[in-house]
N, C-alpha and C positions, 0 to 999 in steps of 0.2 A: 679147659672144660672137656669133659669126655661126651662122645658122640653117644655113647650106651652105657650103663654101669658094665663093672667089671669086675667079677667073683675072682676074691685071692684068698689066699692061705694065709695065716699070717705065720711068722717064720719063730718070732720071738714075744713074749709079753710084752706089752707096751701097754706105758699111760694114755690114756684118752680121756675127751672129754665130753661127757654129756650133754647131748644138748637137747632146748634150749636152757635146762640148769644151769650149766653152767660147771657140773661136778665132775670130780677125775673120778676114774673107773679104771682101773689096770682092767685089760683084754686079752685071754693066756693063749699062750702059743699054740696052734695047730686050728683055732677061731678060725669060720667060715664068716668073709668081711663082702659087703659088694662097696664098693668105691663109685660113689653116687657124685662124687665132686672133685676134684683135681686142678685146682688154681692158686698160685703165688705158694706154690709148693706146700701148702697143706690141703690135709683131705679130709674128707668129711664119706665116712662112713655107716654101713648101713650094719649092724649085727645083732641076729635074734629078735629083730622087730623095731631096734632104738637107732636113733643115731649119734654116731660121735664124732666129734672131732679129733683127725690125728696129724700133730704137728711137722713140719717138715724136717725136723731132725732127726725125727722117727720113722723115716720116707723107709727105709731099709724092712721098718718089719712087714711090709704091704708088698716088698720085693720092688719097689720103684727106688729110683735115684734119688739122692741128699742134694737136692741145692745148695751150691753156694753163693756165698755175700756179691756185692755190686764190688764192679774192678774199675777204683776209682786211686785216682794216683794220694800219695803220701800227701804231697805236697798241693794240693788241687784247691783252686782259688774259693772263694763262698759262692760264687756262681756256681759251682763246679759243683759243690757239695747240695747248694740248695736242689740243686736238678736231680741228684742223685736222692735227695730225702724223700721229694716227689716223688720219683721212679720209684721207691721202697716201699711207700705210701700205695702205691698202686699192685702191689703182691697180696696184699692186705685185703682180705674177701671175708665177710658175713658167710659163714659155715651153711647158710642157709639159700641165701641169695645168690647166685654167679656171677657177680660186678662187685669190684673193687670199690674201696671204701670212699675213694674220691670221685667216683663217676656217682656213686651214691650221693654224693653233696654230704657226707657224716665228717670232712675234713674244714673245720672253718679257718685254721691258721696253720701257717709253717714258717717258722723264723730261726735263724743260727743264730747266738749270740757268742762270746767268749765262757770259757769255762772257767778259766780262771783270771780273778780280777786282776788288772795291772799287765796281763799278757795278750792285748789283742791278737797277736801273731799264731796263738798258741790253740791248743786243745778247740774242738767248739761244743757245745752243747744246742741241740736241737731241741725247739720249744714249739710243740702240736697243740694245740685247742680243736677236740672232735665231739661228736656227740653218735647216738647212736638213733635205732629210727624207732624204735619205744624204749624208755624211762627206766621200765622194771625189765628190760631184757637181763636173761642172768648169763648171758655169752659179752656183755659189757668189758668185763677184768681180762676176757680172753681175749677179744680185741684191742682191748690196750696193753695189752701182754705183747701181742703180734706184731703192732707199731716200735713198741720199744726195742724188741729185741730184734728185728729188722734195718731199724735206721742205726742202732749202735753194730750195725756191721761193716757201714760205712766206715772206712780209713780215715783218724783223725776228729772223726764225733765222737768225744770222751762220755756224753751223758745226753740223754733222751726224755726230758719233761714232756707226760701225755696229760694234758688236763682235760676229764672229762666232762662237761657242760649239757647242760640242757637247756638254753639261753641261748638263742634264741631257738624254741622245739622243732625239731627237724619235719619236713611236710616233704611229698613229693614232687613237689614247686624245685626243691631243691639240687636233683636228681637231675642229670645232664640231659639233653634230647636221646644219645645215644644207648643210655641206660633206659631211660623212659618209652624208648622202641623196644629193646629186647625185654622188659617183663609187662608189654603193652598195655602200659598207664598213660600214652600219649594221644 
């Protein structure tokens, strides 16, 4: 989280995504951006009045660092892996909100299963059940966009099932104490 926004330049076009639409928007080069949000390596930008989303692989055109994936060994047990899906889970921020998507209470399941049948040993596929905190938000696809291409960074997670649910409707009940302090709903 940045303590103030921070006016950059941006260096090259890049796609962004409007929000809360939900829509891409290429942003052309030499764009005066303020950087209003800075968490699990995307950002969330402010330019000409709008804001957008810009994803962390796009960190460079804002002049900040590319994150990379979690260093999680080849071979690492489903314990191993489950912890690390969590920890991915947790990079994963509402463009809007500055709390990750699991102190949000928006993560109702995370389970490894085999990817391929007959090979327990083998590939895993991670299976998320989330929701979002209104129905008609149009940053939804972007959020499960985020999850998937996060947890398939993990070493060994072949495939990333995000199924998104609104069953049971997400309320601030849901929301950790720690999240529910910092946007004082508590």
């Amino acid at each position: 989280m940045l303590d103030e926004p921070e006016t950059v330049t941006l260096t090259r076009d890049v796609v962004a995504i409007l929000i809360p639409a939900g829509t891409k928007v290429e942003l052309p080069e030499g764009a005066s951006a303020v950087i209003t949000q800075a968490l699990g390596g995307s950002f969330t930008v402010q330019v000409q009045g709008h804001l957008f989303r810009i994803n962390g692989p796009d960190a460079d055109a804002l002049g900040k660092q590319v994150i990379v994936g979690p260093d999680v060994a080849e071979d690492a047990s489903d314990d191993e892996l489950e912890k690390a899906v969590w920890a991915q889970l947790r990079t994963c921020y509402d463009p809007e909100i500055p709390i990750d998507i699991v102190e949000l209470g928006l993560v109702y399941e995370s389970r490894l299963e085999p990817a391929e049948a007959g090979n327990p040993a083998g590939p895993r596929r991670a299976v998320i059940r989330m929701t979002l905190t209104a129905p008609g938000c149009g940053m939804g696809d972007v959020l499960v966009n985020d999850v998937k291409t996060k947890v398939m960074q993990i070493p060994n997670i072949a495939e990333a099932d995000v199924e998104l649910t609104f069953d049971p409707p997400w309320s601030r009940d849901m929301m950790s104490e720690a999240a529910q302090l910092q946007v004082g709903m508590y």
